[in-house]
MIVOMI-632579 format. One line per field, with one value per atom (N, C-alpha, C): x, y, z; residue in three letters; atom name. Coordinates in nm, 2 decimals. Each point is the difference from the previous one (the first is absolute). Example, Ala and Ser with C-alpha at 12.3 -4.5 7.8 and 13.67 -1.06 7.14 Angstrom:
% MIVOMI-632579
u [1.32,-0.09,0.09,-0.04,0.09,-0.08] .
v [-0.57,0.12,0.12,0.11,0.11,0.11] .
w [0.78,0.00,0.00,-0.07,0.00,0.08] .
aa [ALA,ALA,ALA,SER,SER,SER] .
at [N,CA,C,N,CA,C] .
***
This chain:
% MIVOMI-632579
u [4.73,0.10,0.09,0.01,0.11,0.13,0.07,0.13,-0.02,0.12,-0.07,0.16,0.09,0.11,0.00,0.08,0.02,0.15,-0.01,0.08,0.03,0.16,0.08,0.06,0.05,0.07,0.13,0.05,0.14,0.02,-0.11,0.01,-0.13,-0.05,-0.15,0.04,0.05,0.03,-0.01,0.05,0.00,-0.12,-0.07,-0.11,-0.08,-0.03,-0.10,-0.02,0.14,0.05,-0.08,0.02,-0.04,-0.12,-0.09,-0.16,-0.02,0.05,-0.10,0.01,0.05,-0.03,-0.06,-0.08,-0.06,-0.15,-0.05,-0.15,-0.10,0.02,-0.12,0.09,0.09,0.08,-0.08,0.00,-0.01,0.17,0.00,0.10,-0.01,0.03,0.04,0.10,0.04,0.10,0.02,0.08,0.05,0.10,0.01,0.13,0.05,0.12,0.01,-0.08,-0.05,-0.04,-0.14,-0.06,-0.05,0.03,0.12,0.05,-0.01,0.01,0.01,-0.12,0.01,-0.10,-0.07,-0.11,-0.04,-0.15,0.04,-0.12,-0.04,0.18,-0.04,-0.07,-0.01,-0.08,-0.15,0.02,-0.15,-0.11,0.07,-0.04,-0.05,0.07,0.04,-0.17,-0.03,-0.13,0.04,0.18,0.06,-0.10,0.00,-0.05,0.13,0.04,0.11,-0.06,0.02,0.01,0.10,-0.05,0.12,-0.02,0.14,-0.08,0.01,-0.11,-0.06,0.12,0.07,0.08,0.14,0.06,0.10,-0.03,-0.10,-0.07,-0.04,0.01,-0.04,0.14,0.07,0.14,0.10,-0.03,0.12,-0.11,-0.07,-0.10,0.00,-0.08,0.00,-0.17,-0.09,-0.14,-0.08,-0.09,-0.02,0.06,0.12,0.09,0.00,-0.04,-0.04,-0.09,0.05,-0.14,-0.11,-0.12,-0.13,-0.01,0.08,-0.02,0.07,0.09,0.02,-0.07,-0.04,-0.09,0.12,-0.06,0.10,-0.05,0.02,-0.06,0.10,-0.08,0.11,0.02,0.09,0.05,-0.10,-0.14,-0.05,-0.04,0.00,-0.06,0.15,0.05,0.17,0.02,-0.02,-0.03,-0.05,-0.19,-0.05,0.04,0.04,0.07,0.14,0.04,0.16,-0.06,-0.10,-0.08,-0.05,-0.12,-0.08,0.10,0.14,0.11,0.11,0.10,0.11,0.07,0.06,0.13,0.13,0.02,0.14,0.02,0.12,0.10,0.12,-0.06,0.13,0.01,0.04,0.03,0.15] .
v [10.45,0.08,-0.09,0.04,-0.10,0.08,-0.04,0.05,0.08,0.10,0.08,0.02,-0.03,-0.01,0.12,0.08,0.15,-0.10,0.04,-0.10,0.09,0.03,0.10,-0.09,0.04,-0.10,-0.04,0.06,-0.03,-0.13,0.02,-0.14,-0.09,0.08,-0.09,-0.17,-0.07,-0.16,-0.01,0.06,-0.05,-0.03,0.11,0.04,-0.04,-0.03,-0.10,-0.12,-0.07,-0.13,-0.04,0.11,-0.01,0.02,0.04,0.05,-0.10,-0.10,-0.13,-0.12,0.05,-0.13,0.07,0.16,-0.03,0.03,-0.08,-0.03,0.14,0.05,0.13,0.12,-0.01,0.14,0.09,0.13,0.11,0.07,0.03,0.03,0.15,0.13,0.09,0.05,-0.04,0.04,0.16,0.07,0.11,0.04,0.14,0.02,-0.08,-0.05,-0.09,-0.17,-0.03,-0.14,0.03,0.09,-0.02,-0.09,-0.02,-0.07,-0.19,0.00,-0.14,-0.11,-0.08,-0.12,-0.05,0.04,-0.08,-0.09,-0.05,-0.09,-0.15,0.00,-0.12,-0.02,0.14,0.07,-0.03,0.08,0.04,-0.17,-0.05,-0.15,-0.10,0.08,-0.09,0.05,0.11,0.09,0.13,0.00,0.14,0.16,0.05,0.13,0.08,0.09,0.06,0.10,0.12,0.13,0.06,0.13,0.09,0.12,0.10,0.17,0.05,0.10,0.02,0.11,0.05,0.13,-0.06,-0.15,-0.04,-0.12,0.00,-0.07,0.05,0.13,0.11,0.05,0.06,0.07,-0.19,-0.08,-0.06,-0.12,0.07,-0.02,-0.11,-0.09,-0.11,-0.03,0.10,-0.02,-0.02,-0.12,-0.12,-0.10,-0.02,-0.08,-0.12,0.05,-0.12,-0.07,-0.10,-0.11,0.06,-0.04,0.05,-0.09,-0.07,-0.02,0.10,0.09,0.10,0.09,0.07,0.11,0.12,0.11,0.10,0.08,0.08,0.08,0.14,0.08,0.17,-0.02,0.09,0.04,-0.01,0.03,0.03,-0.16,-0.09,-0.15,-0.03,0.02,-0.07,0.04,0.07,0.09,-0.10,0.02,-0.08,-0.14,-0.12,-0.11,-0.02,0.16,0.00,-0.05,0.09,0.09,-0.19,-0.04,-0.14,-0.12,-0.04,-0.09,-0.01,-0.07,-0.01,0.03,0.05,0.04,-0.12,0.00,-0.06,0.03,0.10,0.06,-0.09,0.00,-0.02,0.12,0.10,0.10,0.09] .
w [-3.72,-0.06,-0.07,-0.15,-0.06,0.00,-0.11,-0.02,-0.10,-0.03,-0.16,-0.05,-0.07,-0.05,-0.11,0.06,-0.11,-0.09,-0.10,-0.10,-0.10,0.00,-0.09,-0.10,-0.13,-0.06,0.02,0.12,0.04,0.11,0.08,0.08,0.00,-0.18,-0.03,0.00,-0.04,0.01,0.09,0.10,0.15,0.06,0.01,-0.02,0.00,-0.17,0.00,0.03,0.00,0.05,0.13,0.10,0.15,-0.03,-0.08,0.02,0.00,-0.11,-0.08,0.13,0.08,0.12,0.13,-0.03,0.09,-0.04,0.09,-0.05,0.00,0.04,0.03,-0.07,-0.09,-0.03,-0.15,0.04,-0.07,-0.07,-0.14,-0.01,-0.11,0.08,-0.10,-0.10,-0.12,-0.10,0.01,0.05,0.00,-0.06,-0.04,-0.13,-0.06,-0.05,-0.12,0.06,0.08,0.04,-0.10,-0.01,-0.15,-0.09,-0.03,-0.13,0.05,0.16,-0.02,-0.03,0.00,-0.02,0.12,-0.01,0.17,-0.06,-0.11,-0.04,0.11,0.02,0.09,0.16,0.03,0.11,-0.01,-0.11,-0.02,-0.04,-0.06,-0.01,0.11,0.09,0.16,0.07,-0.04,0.05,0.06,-0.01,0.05,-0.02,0.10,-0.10,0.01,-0.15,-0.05,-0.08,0.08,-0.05,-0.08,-0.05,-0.06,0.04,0.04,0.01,-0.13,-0.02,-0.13,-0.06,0.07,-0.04,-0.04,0.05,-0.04,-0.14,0.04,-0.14,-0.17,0.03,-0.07,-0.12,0.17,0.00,-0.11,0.00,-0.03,-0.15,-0.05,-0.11,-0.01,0.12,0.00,0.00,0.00,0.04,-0.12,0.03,-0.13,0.00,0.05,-0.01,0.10,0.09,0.13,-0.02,0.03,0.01,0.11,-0.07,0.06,0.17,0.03,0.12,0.11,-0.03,0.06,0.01,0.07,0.04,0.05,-0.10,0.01,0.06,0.14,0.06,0.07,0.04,0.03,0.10,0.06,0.11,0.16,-0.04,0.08,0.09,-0.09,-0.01,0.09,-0.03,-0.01,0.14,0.07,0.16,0.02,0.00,0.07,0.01,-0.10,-0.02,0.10,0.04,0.09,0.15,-0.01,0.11,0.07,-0.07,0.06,-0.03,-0.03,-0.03,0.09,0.06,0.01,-0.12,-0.02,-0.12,-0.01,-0.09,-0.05,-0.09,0.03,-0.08,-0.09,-0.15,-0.06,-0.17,0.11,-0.12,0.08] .
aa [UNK,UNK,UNK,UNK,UNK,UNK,UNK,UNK,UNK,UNK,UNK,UNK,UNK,UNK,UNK,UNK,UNK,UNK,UNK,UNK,UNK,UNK,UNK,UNK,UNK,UNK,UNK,UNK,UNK,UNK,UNK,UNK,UNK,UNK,UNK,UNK,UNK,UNK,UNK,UNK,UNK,UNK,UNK,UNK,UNK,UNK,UNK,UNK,UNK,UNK,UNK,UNK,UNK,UNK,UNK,UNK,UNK,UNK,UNK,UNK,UNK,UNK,UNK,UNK,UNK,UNK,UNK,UNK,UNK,UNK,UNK,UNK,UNK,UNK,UNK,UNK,UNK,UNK,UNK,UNK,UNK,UNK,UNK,UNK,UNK,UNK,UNK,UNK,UNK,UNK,UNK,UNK,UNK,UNK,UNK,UNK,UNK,UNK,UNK,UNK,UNK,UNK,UNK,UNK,UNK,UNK,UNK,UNK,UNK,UNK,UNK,UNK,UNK,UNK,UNK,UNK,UNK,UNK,UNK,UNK,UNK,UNK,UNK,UNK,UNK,UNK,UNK,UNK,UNK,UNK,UNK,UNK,UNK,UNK,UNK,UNK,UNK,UNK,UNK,UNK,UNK,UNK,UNK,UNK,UNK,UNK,UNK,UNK,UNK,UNK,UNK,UNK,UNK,UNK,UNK,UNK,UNK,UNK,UNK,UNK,UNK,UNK,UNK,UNK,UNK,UNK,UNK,UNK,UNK,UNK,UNK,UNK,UNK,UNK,UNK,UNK,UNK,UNK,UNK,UNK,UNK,UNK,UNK,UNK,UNK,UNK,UNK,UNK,UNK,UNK,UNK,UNK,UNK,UNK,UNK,UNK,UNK,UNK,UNK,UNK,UNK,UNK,UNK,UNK,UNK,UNK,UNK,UNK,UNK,UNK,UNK,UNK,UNK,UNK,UNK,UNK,UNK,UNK,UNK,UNK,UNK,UNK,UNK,UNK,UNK,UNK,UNK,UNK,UNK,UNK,UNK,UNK,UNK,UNK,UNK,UNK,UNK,UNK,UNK,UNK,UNK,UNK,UNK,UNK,UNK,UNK,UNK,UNK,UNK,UNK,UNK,UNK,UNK,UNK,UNK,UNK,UNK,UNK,UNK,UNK,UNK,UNK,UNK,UNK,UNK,UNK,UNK] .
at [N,CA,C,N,CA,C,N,CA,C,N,CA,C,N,CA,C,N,CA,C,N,CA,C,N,CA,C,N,CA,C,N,CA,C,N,CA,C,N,CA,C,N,CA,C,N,CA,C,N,CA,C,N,CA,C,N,CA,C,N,CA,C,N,CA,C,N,CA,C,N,CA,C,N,CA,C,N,CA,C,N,CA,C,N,CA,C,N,CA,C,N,CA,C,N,CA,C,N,CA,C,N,CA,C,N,CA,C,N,CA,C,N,CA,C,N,CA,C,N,CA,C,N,CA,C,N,CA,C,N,CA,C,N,CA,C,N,CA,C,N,CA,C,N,CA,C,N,CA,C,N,CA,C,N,CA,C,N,CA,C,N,CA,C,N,CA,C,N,CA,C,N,CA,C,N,CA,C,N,CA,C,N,CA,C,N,CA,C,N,CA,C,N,CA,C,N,CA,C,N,CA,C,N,CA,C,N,CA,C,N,CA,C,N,CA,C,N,CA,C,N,CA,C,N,CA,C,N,CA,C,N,CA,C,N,CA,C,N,CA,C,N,CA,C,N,CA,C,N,CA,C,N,CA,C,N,CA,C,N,CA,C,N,CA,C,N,CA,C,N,CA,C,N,CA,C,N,CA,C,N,CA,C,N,CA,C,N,CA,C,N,CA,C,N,CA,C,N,CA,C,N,CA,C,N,CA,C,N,CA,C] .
***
């Protein structure tokens, strides 16, 4: 079980700050945390998601680097479901 960081853009720096030191973290961009940068995540071997409806909703899709994987609601469950959560939204 890793960690899975729901990441809003209100306490996204924070956020992602804390993901990048832990070794096994999963991070989802939710509502505006769409907009942030998590390249340096994903570089690290992070895996970093997006939900597809807040991705959509704020015409940002295309616009992510291809190392994010943008996935629905249903994915984003299961991801809650098999993870410890860390909330920074």
């Amino acid at each position: 079980m890793s960690n899975l960081y729901l990441v809003d853009k209100v306490y996204g720096a924070n956020g992602l700050k804390v993901a990048e030191f832990d070794s096994d973290t999963q991070v989802v961009l939710i509502q505006d945390g769409v907009y942030l940068d998590a390249r340096a995540l994903t570089a690290k071997g992070a895996k970093v998601y997006a939900v597809a409806p807040d991705v959509d909703k704020r015409g940002v899709a295309g616009k992510l680097p291809a190392s994010v994987q943008v996935i629905g609601y249903d994915q984003l469950v299961d991801l809650i479901v098999a993870n410890k959560v860390v909330n920074f939204a």
